[in-house]
C-alpha positions as CSV (number, residue, x, y, z in Angstrom):
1,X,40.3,17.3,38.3
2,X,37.5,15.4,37.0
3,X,34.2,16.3,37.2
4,X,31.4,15.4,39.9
5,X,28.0,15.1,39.9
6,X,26.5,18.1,42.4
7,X,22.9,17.9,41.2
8,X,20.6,15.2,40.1
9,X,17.2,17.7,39.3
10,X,14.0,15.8,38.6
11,X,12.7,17.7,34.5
12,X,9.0,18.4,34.4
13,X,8.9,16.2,32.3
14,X,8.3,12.8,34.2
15,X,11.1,10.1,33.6
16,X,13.2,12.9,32.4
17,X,16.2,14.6,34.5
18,X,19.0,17.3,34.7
19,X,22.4,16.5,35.6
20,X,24.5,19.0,36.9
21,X,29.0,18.6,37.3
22,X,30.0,21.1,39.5
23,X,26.9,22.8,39.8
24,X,27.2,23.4,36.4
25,X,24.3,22.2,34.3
26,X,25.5,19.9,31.5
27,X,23.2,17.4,30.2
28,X,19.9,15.3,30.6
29,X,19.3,11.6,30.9
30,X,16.5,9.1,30.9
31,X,15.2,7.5,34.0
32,X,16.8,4.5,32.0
33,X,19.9,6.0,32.0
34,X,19.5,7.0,35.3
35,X,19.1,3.4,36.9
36,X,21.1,1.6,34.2
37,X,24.6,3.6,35.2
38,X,23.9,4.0,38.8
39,X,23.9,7.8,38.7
40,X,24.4,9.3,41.9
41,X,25.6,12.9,43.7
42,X,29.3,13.0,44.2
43,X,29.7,10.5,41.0
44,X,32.6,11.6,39.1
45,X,32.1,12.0,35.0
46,X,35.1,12.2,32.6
47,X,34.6,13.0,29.4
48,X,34.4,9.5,27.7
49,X,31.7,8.5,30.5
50,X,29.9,11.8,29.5
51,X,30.0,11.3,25.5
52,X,28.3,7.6,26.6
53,X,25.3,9.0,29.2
54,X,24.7,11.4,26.1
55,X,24.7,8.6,23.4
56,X,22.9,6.4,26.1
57,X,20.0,9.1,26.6
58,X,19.8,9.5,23.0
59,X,19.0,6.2,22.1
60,X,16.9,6.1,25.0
61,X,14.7,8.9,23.7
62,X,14.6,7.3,20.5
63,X,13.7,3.6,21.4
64,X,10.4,5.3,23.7
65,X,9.8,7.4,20.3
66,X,9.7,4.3,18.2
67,X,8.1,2.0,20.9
68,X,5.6,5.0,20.6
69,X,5.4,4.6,16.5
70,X,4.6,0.6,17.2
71,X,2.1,1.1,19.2
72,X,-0.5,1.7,16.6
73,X,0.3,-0.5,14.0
74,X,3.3,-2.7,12.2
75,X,5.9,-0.7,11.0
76,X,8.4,-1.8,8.4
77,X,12.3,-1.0,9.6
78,X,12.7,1.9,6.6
79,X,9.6,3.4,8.5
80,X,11.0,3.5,12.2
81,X,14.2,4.7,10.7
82,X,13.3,7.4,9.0
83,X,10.2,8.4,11.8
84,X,14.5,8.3,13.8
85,X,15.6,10.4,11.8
86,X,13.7,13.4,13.1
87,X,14.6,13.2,16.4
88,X,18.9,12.6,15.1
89,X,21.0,12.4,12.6
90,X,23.2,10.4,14.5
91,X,22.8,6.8,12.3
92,X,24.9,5.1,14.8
93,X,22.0,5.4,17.7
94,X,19.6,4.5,15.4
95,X,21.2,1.3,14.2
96,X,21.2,0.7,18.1
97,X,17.9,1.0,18.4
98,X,16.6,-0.5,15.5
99,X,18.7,-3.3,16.1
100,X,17.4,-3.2,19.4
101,X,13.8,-3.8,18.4
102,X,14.5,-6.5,16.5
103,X,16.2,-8.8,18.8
104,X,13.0,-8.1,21.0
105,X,11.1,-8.9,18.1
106,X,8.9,-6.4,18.0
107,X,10.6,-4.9,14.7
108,X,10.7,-7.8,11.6
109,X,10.3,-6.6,7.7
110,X,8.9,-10.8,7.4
111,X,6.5,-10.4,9.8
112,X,5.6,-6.9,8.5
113,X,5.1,-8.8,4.9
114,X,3.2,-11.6,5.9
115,X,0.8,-9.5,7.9
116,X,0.2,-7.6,4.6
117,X,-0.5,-10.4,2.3
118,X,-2.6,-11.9,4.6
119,X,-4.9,-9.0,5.1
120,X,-5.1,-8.7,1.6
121,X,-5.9,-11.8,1.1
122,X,-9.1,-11.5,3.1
123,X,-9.8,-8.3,2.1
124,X,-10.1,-10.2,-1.7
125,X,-9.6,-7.0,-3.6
126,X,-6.5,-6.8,-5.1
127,X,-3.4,-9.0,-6.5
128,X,0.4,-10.0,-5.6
129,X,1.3,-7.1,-8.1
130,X,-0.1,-4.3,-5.9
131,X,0.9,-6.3,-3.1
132,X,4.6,-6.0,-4.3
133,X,4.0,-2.1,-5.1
134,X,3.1,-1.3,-1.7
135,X,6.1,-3.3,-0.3
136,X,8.4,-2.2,-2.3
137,X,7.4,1.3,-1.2
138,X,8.3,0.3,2.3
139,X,11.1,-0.7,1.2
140,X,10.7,-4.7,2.0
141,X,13.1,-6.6,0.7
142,X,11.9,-8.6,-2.5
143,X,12.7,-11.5,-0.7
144,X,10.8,-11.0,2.0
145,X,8.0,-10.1,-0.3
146,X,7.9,-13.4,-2.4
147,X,8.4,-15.0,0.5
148,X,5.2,-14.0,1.5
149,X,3.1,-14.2,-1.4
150,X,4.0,-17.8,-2.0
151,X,3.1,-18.8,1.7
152,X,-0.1,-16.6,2.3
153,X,-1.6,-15.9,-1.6
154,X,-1.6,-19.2,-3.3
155,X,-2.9,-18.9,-7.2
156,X,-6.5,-20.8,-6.3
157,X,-6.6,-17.8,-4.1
158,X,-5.5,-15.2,-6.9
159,X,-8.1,-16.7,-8.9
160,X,-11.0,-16.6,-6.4
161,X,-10.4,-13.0,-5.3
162,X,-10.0,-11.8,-9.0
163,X,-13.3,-13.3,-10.2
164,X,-15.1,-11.5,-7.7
165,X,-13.5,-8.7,-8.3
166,X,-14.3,-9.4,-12.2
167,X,-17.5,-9.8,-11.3
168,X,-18.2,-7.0,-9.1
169,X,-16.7,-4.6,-12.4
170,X,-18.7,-6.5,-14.8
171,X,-21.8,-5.6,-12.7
172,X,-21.1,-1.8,-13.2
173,X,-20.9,-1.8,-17.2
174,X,-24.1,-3.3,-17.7
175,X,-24.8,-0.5,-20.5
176,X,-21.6,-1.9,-22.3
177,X,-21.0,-4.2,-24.5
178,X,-19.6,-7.6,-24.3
179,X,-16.2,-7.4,-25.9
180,X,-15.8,-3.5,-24.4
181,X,-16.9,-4.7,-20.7
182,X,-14.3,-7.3,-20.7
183,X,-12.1,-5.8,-22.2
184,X,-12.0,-3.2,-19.6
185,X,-12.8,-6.1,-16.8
186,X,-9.1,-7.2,-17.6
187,X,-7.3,-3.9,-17.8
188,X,-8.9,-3.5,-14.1
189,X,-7.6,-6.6,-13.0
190,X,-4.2,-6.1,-14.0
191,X,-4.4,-2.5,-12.5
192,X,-5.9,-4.4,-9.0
193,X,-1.9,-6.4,-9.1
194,X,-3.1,-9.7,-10.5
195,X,-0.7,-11.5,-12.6
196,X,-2.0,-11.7,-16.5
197,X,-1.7,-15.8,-16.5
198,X,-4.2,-15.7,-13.5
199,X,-6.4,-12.6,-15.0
200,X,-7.0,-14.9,-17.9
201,X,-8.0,-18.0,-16.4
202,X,-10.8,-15.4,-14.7
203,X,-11.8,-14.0,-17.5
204,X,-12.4,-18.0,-18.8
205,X,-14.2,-17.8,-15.6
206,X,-16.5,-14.7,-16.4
207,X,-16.5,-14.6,-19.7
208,X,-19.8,-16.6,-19.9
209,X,-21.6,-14.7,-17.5
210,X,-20.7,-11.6,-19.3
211,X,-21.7,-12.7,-22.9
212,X,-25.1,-14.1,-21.0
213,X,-25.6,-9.9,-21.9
214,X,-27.8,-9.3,-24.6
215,X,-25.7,-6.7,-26.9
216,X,-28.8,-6.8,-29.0
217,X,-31.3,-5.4,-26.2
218,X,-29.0,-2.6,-25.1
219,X,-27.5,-1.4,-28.7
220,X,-30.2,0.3,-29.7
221,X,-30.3,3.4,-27.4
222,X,-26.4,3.6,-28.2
223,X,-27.1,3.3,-32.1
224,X,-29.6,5.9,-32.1
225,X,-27.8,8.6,-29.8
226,X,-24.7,8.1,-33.0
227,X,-27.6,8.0,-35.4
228,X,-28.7,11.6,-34.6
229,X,-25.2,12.8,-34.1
230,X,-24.8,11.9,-37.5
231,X,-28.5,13.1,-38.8
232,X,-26.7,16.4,-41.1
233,X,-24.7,13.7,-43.2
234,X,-25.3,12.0,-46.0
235,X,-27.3,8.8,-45.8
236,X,-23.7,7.0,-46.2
237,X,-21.2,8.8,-44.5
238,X,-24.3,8.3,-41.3
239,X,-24.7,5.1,-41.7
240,X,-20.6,4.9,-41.5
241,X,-20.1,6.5,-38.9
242,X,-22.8,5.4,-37.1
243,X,-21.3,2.1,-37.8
244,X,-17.7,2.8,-36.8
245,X,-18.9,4.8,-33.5
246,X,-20.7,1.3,-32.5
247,X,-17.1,-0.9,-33.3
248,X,-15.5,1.1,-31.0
249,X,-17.9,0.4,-28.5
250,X,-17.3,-3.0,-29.1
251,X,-20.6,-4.2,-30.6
252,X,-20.5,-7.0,-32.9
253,X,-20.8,-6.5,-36.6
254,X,-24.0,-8.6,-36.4
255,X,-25.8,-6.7,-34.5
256,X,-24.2,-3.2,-35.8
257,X,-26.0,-4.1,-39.3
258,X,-29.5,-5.2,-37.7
259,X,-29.7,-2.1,-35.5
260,X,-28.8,0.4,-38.5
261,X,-30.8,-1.4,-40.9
262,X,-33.9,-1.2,-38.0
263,X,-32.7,2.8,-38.0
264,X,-32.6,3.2,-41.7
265,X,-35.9,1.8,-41.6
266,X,-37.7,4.1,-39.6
267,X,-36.1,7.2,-40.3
């Protein structure tokens, strides 16, 4: 004999109830579920139309969770599957679902992609490269992301968010010298994601403004901090590695010799 429903018991839960065969409790269901299959007392279940309320009320608990996970913020689909995957290991209901959300469009690895580029675009802080980084960790197709890039972050806009970022970094080595301050300008800039054809047609950009540094004005504090370091040596081996000390700062060779030869003078 099949099966009949005795008992349809509101949960405390709202939205949520029991269902009970022969007043026999033996599984819950959704509100969803509820209307969708026109659940009613006296309603005979057979197995196959059980094993389909359950997979029904599954993937209606996992759509409201990932409706849930939406709510705040884009999500990519590798994100609302594995937030899924908590709930189930049951892949087929989560295909459902996922599948679900996108025909509704509320689930769309594209429009996560160009949302992304675009707010890093006006955010003006970093390049396509980090851009691809942090996709790539959502697991975006690469697709996707160049698809993006090339519609929202054209190079004119590479080159105008790099130089300020150039210039912002150059503002913070002010004690450094010119080759050694844009030498680590680029090495930021490549970190930031920018792409090294675009980094150098910045650092054409803000190379000018940098050099407008006078090396010669801010030396001498750096010479004479070496120059005592070196004070137990002999006059050569100071003046040496005095000298090597300020190369690897990137001082010119020019101004190495004047501010030693000022140093040898006053010592």
């Amino acid at each position: 004999m099949i099966p009949k429903i005795s008992k349809i018991e509101a949960q405390k839960r709202k939205g949520r109830y029991n269902i009970y065969l022969d007043e026999k409790y033996e599984f819950p269901v959704s509100e969803d579920v509820l209307i969708k299959y026109q659940l009613f007392k006296g309603m005979e279940i057979d197995e196959t139309l059980k094993t389909e309320l359950i997979n029904a009320d599954t993937v209606s608990k996992l759509y409201a969770r990932a409706l849930n996970y939406l709510a705040h913020q884009l999500r990519t689909v590798a994100e609302v599957r594995e937030k899924l995957s908590e709930l189930t290991d049951d892949v087929n209901r989560i295909d459902e679902v996922v599948a679900k959300l996108g025909e509704q469009r509320l689930l769309n690895d594209q429009n996560y992609a160009d949302s992304y580029v675009r707010t890093i675009v006006n955010e003006g802080q970093k390049g396509p490269g980090a851009i691809r980084r942090h996709l790539q960790t959502k697991k975006v197709a690469n697709s996707m992301i160049e698809q993006a890039i090339n519609q929202y972050f054209s190079t004119n806009d590479q080159v105008a968010n790099g130089t300020k970022v150039a210039k912002q970094q150059l503002k913070r080595m002010k004690r450094e010298s010119t080759r050694r301050s844009l030498d680590k300008t680029r090495q930021f800039l490549y970190q930031r994601g920018f792409d090294s054809e675009v980094i150098e047609i910045i650092m054409q950009a803000v190379a000018p403004v940098a050099i407008e540094k006078n090396d010669e004005a801010i030396i001498m504090p750096v010479a004479e901090k070496y120059w005592r370091k070196y004070r137990a040596q002999e006059p050569y081996q100071r003046r040496q590695k005095t000298k090597q000390a300020l190369y690897r700062k990137g001082f010119q060779i020019d101004d190495i010799e004047t501010a030693l030869n000022q140093l040898a003078v006053e010592s």
